[in-house]
C-alpha positions in Angstrom: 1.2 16.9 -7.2 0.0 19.1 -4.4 2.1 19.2 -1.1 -0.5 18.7 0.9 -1.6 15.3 -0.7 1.7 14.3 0.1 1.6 15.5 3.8 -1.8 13.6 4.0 -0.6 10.6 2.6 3.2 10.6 4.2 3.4 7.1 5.7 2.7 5.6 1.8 4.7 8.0 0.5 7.7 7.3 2.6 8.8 4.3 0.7 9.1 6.4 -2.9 11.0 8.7 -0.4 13.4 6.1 0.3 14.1 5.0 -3.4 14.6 8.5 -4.4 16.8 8.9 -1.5 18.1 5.7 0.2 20.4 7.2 3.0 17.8 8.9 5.3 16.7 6.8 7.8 13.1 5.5 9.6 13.7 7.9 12.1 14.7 10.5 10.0 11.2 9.5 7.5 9.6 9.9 10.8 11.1 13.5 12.3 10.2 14.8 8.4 6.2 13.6 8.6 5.3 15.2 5.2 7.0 18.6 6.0 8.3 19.6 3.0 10.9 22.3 4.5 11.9 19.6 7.2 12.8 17.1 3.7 14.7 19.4 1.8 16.6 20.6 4.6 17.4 16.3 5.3 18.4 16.2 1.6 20.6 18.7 2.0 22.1 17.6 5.2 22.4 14.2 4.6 24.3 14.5 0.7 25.9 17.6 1.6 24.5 20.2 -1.3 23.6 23.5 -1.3 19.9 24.5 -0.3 19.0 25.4 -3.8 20.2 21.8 -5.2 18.1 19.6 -2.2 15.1 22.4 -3.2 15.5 21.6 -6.8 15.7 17.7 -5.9 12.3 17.3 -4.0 11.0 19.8 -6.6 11.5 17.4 -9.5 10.8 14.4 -7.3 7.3 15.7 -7.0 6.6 16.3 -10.3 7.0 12.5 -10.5 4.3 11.3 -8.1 1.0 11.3 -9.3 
């Protein structure tokens, strides 16, 4: 999947966002707006991991969507 079809498309993809990872909030959905760099650093923040594992996590999330 290309990033930017997933910047494009944020407001449907924000609900596969939230099953992958429950804990960030609406307003946190929001402040990300299909910025991939803004997600990975939320990742990170929120479950408290190194920058390489949140990287690694939306990585493999989006080789999922299709």
């Amino acid at each position: 999947m290309n990033w930017d079809q997933v910047a494009g498309n944020w407001k449907q993809f924000t609900g596969k966002v939230k099953e992958q990872w429950g804990d960030l909030t609406d307003d946190e959905l929001d402040q990300i707006a299909g910025k991939r760099d803004i997600l990975v650093g939320k990742v990170q923040e929120k479950y408290g991991m190194v920058k390489e594992e949140a990287e690694k996590q939306v990585k493999d999330w989006e080789k999922t969507q299709r």
